[in-house]
N, C-alpha and C positions, 0 to 999 in steps of 0.2 A: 745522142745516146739516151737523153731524159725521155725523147717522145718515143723512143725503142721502148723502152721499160715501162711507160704509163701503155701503151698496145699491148705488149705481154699481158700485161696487168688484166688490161680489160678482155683479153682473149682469154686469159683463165676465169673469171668469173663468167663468159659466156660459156664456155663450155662445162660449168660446173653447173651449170642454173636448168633445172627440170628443162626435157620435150614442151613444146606448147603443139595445142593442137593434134597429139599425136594419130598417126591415121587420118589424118582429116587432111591433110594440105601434102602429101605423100605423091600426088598428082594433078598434074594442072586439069583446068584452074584450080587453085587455093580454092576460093572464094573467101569469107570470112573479114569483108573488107579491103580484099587486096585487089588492084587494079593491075591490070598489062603496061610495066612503064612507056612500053613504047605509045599508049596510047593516050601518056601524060607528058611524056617530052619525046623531043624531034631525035629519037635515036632506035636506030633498024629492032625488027620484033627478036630476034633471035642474034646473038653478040658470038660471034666465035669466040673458043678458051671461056666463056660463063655460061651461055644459053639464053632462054628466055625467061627474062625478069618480070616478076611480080613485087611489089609493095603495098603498103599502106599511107597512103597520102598524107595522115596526120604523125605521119613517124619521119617523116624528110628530115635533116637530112640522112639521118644516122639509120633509117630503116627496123628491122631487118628486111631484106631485099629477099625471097626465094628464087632460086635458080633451076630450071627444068630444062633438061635436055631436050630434041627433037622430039623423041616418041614421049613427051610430058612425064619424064619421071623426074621427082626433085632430086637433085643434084649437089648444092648447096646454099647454106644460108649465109648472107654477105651483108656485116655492116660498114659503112661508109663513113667514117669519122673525120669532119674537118680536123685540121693541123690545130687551127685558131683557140680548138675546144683542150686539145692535150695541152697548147698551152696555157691556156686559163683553168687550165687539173680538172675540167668539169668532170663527175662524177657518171657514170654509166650504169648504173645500176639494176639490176632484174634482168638481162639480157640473155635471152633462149637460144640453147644451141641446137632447136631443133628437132622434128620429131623422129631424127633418127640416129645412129650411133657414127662420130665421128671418126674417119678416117685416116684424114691429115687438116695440116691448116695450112694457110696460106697468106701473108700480108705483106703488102706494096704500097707506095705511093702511086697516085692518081691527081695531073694536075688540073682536075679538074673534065667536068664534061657534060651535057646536059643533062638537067635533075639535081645534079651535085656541080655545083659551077666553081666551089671553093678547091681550092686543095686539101688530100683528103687522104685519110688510106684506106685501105680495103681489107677486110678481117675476114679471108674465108673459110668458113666451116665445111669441108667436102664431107660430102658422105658417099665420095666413090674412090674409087683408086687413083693415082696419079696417072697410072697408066691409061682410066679410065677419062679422067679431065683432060690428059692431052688430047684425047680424039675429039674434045668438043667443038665440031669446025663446021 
């Protein structure tokens, strides 16, 4: 229940914390630093239910991760937070929700998977409909 509450936590300061980038990273590629994860770890370019991931290599493992559907539009921004970290309270601070207005959110565990090998959860910021995430296939 504690690491429920420290995730809320840090889902409301990302979603209260200014666009980064705006217009700028709206369509793939980002650029700005951000690499194709698939072409940093051994996992397919494009992820049914999230799309095709971009990051920033010095932001692992917490990211933010962008998320671009097929035809490259961004979709959402997803941070990755080890277990290990909610529990040692570490602090998350300045985290962008993005350069565009949020929809809904979404957070899960994850145990784990290349790129992020720890157990983890997943903070996602959509910025499409739910209707429109579930077709991400």
């Amino acid at each position: 229940m504690l690491k429920r509450a420290v995730a809320v936590a840090v889902l409301a300061a990302a979603v209260a914390m200014p666009a980064f980038g705006a217009g700028t990273l709206t369509r793939e590629p980002p650029g700005h630093g951000y690499k194709k994860v698939s072409s940093l770890v051994k996992l397919p370019e494009f992820l049914p239910g999230i799309g095709k991931l971009y990051v920033k290599p010095a932001t692992l493992p917490a990211g933010p991760f962008l998320a671009y559907d097929k035809s490259g539009k961004l979709v959402s921004t997803i941070y990755m937070i080890p277990i290990k970290d909610f529990d040692e309270h570490k602090p998350f601070e300045g985290l962008a929700s993005g350069p565009k207005k949020v929809d809904h959110v979404d957070l899960y565990y994850n145990a784990g998977h290349p790129g992020v090998e720890v157990p983890h959860y997943h903070i996602v910021l959509w910025y499409i409909s739910k209707k429109e995430a579930n077709k991400l296939k």
